[in-house]
C-alpha positions in Angstrom: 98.0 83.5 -86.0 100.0 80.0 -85.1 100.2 80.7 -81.9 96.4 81.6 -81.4 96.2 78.2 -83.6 98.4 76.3 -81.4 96.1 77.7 -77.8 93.1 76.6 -79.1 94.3 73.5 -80.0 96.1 72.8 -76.6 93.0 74.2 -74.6 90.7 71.2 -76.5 92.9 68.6 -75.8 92.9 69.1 -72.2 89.1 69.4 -71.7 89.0 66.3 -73.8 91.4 64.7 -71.1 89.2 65.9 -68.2 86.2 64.2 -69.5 87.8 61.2 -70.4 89.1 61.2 -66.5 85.4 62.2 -65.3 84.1 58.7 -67.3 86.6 56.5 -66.4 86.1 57.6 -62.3 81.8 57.2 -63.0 82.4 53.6 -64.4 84.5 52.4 -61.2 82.2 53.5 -58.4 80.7 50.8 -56.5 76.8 51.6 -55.8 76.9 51.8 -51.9 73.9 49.2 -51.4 76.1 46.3 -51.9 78.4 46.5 -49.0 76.9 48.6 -46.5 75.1 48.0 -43.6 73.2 45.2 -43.0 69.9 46.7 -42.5 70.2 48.4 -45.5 67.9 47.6 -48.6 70.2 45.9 -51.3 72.4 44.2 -49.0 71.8 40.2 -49.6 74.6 39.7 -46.4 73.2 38.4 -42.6 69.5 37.4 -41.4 66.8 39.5 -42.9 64.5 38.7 -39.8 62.3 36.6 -41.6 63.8 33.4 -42.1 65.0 30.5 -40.1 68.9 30.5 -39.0 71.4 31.8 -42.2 74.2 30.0 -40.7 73.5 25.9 -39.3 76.6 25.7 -38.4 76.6 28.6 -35.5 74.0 26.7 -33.8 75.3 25.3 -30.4 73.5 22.3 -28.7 73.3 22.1 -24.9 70.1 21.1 -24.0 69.1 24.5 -21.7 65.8 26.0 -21.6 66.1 29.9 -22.4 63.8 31.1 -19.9 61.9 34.6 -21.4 61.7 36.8 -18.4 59.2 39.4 -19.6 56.7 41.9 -17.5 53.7 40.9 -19.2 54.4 36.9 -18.2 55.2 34.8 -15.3 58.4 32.2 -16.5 57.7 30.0 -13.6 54.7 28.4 -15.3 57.7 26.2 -16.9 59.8 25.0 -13.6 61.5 22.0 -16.0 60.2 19.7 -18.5 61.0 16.2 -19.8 61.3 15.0 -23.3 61.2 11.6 -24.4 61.5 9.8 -27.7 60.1 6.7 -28.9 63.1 5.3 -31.1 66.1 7.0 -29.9 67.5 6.0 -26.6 67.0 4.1 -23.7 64.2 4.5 -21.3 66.4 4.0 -18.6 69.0 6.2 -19.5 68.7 8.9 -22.6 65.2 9.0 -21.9 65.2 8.9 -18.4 66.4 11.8 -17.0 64.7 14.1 -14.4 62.8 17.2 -15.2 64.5 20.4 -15.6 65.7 23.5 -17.2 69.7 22.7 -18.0 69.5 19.4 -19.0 66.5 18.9 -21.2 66.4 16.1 -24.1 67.5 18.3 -27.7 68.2 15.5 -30.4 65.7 14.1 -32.2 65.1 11.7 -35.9 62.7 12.7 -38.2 59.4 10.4 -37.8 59.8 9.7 -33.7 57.4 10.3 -31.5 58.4 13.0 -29.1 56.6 13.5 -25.2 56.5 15.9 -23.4 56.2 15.9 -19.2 56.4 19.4 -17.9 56.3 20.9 -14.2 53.9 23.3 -14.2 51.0 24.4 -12.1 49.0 24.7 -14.8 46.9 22.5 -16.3 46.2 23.4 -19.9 47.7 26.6 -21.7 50.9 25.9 -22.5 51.6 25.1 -26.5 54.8 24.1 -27.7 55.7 25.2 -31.5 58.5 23.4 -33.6 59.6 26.1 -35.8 62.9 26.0 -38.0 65.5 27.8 -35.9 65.8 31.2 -36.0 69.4 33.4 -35.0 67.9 35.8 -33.9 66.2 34.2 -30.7 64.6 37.7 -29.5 61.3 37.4 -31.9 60.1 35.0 -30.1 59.7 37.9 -27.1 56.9 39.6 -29.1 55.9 36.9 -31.8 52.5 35.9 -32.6 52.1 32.5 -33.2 50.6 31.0 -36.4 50.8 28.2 -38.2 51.2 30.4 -41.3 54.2 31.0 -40.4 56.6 29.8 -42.9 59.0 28.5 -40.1 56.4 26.3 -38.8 57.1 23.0 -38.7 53.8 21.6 -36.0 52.9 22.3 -32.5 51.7 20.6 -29.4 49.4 21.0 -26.8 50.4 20.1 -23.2 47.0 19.1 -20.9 47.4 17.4 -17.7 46.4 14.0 -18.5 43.8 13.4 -15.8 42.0 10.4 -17.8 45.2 8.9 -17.5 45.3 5.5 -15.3 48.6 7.4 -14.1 48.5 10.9 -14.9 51.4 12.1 -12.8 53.5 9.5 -15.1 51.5 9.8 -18.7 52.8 12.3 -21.1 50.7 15.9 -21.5 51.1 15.4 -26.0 53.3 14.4 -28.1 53.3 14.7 -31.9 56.4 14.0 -34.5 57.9 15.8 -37.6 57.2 13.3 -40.7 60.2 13.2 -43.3 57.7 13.6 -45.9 57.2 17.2 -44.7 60.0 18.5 -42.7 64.3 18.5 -43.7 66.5 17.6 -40.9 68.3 20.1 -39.1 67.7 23.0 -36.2 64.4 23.6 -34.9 63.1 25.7 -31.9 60.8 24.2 -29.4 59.1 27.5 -28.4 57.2 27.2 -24.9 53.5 29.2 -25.0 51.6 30.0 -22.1 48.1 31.6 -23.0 49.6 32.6 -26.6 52.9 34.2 -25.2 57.0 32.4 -25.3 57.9 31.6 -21.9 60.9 29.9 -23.1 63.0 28.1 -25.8 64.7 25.2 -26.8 67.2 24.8 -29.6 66.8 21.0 -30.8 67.8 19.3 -33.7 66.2 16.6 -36.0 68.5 13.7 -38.0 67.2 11.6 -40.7 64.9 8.4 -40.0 67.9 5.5 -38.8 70.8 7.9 -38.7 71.3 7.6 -34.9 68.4 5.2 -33.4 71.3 2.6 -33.2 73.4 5.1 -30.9 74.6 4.4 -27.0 73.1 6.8 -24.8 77.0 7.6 -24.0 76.7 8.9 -28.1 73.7 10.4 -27.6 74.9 12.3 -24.8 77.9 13.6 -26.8 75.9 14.2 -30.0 73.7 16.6 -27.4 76.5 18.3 -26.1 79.0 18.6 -29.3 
């Protein structure tokens, strides 16, 4: 009769061990949302697509056009632009560059008024959107422009200026990010023609003051740091 006794009592100690083991495994699982891949749902790591750029610091100045080379549009609307600034710069020198596509004006201050001077062939058509920079740069291949969009910073129109007294020298618009309304930091200048990107510029916006009082050489270095 002990010895049944003694059975039982050894057979209900060890399924009390098992469950105890079964518990203490269920309490240190990780739930598999929190660490897996980025596109899945849970995971608060990388760009979710609909924000400006996660990561400042992995955005690389150098003053290049990206030229979007698409079926649906022709890229050579936009042969090379020039940008000019009203407070940063010399006209001579920072500012006074030639058109074109690999060294284009990229640093800005909040509150300057910003030209543009593009060669084109057309003559009206082409937007340019200031929108808080985004990492991932393809969107812009298949994006529809609003002004609801919560990157949007303001936009420009570019019109050959044929009222001008000089059109081939007066700027096609201009416009300027107010401090009031926008941070400093990366924006994309996004090239539209007839509501499509045909190219992009990563720029970047300091505070009012915080480098009008720069050489053009340390202007030149800021651009290319």
């Amino acid at each position: 009769m002990k010895k049944i006794i003694a059975a039982v009592l050894a057979v209900l100690m060890l399924a009390s061990l098992c469950a105890c083991g079964v518990i203490n495994n269920q309490g240190q699982n990780t739930p598999s949302n929190q660490t897996g891949d980025p596109g899945q749902p849970g995971n608060n790591s990388g760009n979710s697509g609909q924000s400006g750029n996660t990561n400042p610091e992995a955005a690389k100045l150098t003053g290049k056009l990206n030229i979007i080379n698409l079926d649906d549009r022709d890229p050579s609307v936009l042969r090379g632009v020039i940008i000019k600034g009203n407070s940063v710069g010399s006209a001579e020198g920072f500012n006074g560059r030639e058109s074109s596509l690999t060294d284009v004006r990229c640093i800005f201050e909040l509150g300057e008024w910003i030209e543009f001077y593009p060669d084109t062939d057309a003559t009206y058509g082409i937007r340019v959107w200031i929108l808080k920079h985004r990492d991932d740069q393809e969107y812009y291949n298949t994006a529809k422009f609003s002004d609801l969009d919560p990157n949007f910073a303001n936009y420009c129109d570019l019109h050959y200026p044929e009222d001008a007294e000089t059109p081939d020298e007066w700027y096609w618009g201009n416009f300027s990010l107010h401090q009031e309304e926008c941070e400093p930091g990366y924006y994309d200048f996004v090239f539209t023609y007839e509501g499509k990107a045909v190219a992009t510029l990563l720029t970047r916006f300091y505070k009012v003051g915080e480098i009008s009082a720069k050489s053009d050489a340390e202007l030149e270095a800021l651009m290319h740091e």
